[in-house]
C-alpha positions as CSV (number, residue, x, y, z in Angstrom):
1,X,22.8,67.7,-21.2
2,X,23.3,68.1,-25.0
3,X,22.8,71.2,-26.9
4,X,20.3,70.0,-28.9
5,X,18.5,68.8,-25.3
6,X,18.8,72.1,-24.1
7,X,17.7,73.9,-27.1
8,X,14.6,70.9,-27.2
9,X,13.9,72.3,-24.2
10,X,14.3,76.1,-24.2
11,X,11.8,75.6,-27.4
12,X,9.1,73.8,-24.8
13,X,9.6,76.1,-22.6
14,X,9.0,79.1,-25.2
15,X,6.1,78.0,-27.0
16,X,4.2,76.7,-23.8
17,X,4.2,80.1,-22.5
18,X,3.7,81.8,-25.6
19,X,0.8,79.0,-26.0
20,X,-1.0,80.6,-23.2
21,X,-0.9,83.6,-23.6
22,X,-3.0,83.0,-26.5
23,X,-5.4,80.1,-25.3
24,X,-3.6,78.3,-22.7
25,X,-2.8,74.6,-22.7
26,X,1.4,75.2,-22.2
27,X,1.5,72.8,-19.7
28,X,0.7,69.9,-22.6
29,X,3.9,70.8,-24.1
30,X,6.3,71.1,-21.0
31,X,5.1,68.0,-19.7
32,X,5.4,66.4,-22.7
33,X,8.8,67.8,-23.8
34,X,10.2,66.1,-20.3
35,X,8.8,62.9,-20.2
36,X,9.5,62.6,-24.0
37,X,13.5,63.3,-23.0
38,X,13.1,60.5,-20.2
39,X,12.3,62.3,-16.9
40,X,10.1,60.1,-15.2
41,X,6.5,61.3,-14.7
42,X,6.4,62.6,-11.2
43,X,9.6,64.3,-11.7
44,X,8.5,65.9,-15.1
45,X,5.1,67.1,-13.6
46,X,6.9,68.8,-11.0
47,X,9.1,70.1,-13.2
48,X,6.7,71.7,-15.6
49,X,4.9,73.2,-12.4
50,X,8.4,75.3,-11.7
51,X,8.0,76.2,-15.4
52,X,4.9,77.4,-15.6
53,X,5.5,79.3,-12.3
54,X,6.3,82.6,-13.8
55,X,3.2,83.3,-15.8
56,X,0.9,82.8,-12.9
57,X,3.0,85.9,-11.3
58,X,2.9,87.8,-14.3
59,X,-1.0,86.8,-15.0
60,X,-1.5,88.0,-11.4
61,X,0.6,91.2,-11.5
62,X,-1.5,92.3,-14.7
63,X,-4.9,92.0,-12.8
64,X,-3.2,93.5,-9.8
65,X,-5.4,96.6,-9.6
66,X,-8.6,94.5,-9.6
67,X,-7.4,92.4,-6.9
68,X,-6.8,95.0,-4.5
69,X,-10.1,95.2,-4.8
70,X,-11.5,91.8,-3.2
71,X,-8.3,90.7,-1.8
72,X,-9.4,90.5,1.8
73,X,-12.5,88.7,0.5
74,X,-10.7,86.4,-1.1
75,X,-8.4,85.2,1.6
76,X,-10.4,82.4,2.4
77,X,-10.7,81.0,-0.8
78,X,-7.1,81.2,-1.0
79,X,-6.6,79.1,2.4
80,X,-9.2,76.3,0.5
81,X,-6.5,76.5,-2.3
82,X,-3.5,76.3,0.2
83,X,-4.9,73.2,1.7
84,X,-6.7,71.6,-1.6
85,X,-2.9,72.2,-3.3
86,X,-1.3,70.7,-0.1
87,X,-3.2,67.4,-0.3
88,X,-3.0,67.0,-4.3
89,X,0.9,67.3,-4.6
90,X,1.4,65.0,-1.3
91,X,-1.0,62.7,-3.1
92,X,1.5,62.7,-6.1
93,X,4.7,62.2,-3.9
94,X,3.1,59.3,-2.5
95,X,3.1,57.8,-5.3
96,X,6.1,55.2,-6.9
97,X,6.6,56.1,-10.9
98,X,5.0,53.3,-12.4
99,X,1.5,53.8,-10.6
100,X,1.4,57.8,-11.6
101,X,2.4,56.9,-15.4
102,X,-0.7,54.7,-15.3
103,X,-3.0,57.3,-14.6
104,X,-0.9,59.6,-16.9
105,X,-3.3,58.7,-19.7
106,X,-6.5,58.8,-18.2
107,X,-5.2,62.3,-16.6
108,X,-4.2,63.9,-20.1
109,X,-8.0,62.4,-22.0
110,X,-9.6,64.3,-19.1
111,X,-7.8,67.2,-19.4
112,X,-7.5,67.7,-23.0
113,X,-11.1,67.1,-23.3
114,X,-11.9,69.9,-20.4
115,X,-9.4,72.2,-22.4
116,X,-11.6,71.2,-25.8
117,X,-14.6,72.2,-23.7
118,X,-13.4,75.4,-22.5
119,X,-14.9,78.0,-25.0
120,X,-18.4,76.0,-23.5
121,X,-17.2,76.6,-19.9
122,X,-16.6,80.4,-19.9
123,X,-18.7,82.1,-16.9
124,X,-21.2,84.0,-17.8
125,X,-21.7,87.1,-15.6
126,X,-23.4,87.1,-12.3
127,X,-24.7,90.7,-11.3
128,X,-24.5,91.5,-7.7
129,X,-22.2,93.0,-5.0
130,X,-18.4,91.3,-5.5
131,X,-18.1,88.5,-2.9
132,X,-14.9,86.5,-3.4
133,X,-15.4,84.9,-0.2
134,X,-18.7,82.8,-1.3
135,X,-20.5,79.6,0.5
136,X,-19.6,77.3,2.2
137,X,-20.0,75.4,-1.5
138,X,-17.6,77.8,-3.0
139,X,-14.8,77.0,-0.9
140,X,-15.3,73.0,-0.9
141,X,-15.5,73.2,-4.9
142,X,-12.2,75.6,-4.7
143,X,-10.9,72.9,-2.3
144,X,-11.4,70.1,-4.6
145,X,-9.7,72.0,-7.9
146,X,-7.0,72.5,-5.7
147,X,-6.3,69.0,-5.1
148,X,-6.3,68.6,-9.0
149,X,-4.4,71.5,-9.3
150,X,-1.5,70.2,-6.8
151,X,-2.2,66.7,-8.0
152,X,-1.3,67.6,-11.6
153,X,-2.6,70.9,-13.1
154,X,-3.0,70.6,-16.8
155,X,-6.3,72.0,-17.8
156,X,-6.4,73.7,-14.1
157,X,-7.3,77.3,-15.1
158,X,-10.4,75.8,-17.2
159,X,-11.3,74.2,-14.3
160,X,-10.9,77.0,-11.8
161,X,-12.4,79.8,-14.3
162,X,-15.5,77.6,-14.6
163,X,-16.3,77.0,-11.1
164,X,-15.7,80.0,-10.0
165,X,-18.1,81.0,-12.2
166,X,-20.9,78.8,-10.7
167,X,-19.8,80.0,-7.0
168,X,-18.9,83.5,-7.2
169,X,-20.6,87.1,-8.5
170,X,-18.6,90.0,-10.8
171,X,-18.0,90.0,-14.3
172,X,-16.0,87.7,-16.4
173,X,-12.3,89.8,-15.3
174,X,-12.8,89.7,-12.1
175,X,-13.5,86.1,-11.9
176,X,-10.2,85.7,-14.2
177,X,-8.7,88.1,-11.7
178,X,-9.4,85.5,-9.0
179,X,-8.4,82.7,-11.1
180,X,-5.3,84.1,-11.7
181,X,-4.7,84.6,-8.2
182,X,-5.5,81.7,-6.8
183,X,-3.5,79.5,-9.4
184,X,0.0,81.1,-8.3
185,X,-1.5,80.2,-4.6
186,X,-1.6,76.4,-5.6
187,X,1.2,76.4,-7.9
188,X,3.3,78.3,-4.3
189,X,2.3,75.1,-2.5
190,X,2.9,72.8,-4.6
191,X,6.2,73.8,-6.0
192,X,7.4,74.2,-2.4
193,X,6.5,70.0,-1.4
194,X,8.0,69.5,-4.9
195,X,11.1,71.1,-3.8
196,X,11.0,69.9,-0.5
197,X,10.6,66.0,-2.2
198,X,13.7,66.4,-3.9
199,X,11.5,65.1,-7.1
200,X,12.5,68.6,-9.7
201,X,14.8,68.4,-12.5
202,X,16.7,71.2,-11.7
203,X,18.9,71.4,-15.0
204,X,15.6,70.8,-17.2
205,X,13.8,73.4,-15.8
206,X,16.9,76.1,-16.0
207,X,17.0,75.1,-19.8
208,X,13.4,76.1,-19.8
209,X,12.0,78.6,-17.4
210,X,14.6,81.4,-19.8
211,X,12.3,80.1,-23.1
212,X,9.4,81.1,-21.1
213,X,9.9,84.2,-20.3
214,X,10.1,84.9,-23.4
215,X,7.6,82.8,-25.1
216,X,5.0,84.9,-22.3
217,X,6.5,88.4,-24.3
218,X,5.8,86.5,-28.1
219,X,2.2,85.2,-26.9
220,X,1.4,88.7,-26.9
221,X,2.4,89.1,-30.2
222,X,0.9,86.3,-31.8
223,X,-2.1,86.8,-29.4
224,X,-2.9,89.4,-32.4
225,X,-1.8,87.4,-35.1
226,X,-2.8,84.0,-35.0
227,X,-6.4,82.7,-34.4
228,X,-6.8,81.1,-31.2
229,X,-8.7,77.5,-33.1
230,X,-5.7,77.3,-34.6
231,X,-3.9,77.1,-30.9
232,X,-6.3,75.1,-29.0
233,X,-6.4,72.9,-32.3
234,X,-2.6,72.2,-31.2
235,X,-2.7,72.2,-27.9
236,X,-5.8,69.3,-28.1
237,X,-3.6,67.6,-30.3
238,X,-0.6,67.5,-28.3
239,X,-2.6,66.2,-25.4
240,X,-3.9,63.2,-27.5
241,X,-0.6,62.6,-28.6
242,X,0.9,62.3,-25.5
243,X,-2.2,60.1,-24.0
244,X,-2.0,57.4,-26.6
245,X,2.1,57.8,-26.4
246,X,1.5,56.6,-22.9
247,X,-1.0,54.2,-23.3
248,X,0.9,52.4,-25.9
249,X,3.9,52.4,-24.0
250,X,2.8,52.0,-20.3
């Protein structure tokens, strides 16, 4: 690679994170920074999963002491996510290049509009005793996110946040909490068939997991400083961007 590719990249890397730490989205713009640099699709989805790998660890850590609190409750949910995650990036291996970059489009309209809808989609709080476990509902809706999540993941905490807010009780941080949790589950599985599929860009994603890192340490400082419409403004933008970039081109 190039210096300027590696520095292209290192800049993805760092503003994706630093992205969501203020309202999320990064995942538009590592995507989009691979398959604009000629990774094919499946490779460049897996890629930007191993990316965005390290702020589902730290997003978990940070909650740690409220999830020490429900973990045992919320072991089942986490199998639902191990097998949802499991099926969703098997799904994607199964598929050749060309037929994933068709669905690229459609994939990136649906989640940029979820993401757009996500101030509308917050939970509200549920009073009652903390349950992660849930019904029998709970763990088929987790099941089916985690497909999506495995699958291909943009707009996947949205997702998650919102229907775990229809299935579980507790107040808005411990559902996050969960959320949080259960995203590094699925991310685990599916960065492991990824690996195991031989379809990661290694060199890519060493140019960008370093800008990451510290894009997670300057979200926090523009977290403070600059108005989160602004960010989600971008981040819907980039999606679009990228959908019509691969409708016109598919």
């Amino acid at each position: 690679m190039s210096f300027t590719l590696i520095l292209l990249l290192f800049g993805a890397g760092f503003f994706s994170s630093a992205m969501n730490a203020v309202a999320g989205g990064g995942t538009f713009l590592t995507f989009g920074a691979l398959t604009l640099v000629g990774i094919p699709p499946i490779s460049a989805n897996a890629t930007s999963s191993i990316v965005q790998f390290p702020g589902y660890v730290t997003s978990t850590l940070a909650y740690w002491s409220d999830i020490k609190r429900f973990w045992r409750g919320a072991v089942l949910l986490a199998i639902a996510s191990v097998i949802g995650s499991l099926a969703g990036a098997l799904i994607l291996l199964a598929l050749d290049n060309p037929s994933f970059r068709a669905l690229v489009p459609w994939l990136l309209i649906g989640a940029t509009a979820l993401f757009a809808a996500g101030p509308w989609l917050k939970p509200k709080p549920r009073p009652g005793k903390d349950t992660a476990a849930g019904s029998v509902v709970g763990l088929l809706v987790q099941g089916v996110t985690s497909i999506y999540g495995g699958f291909f993941g943009a707009g996947m905490g949205v997702m998650m946040l919102a229907t775990l807010g229809l299935t579980q009780t507790g107040d808005y941080h411990r559902l996050n909490a969960l959320k949080n949790l259960l995203a590094m589950v699925i991310a685990i599985v599916a960065i492991v068939v990824f690996v195991s599929g031989g379809v990661v860009a290694w060199p890519e994603a060493a140019a960008m997991v370093p800008g990451g890192a510290l894009g997670g340490y300057a979200g926090v400082w523009l977290a403070k400083r600059v108005p989160q419409i602004a960010v989600r403004i971008f981040v819907i933008a980039v999606g679009l961007f990228l959908a019509v970039y691969y409708l016109v081109t598919g």
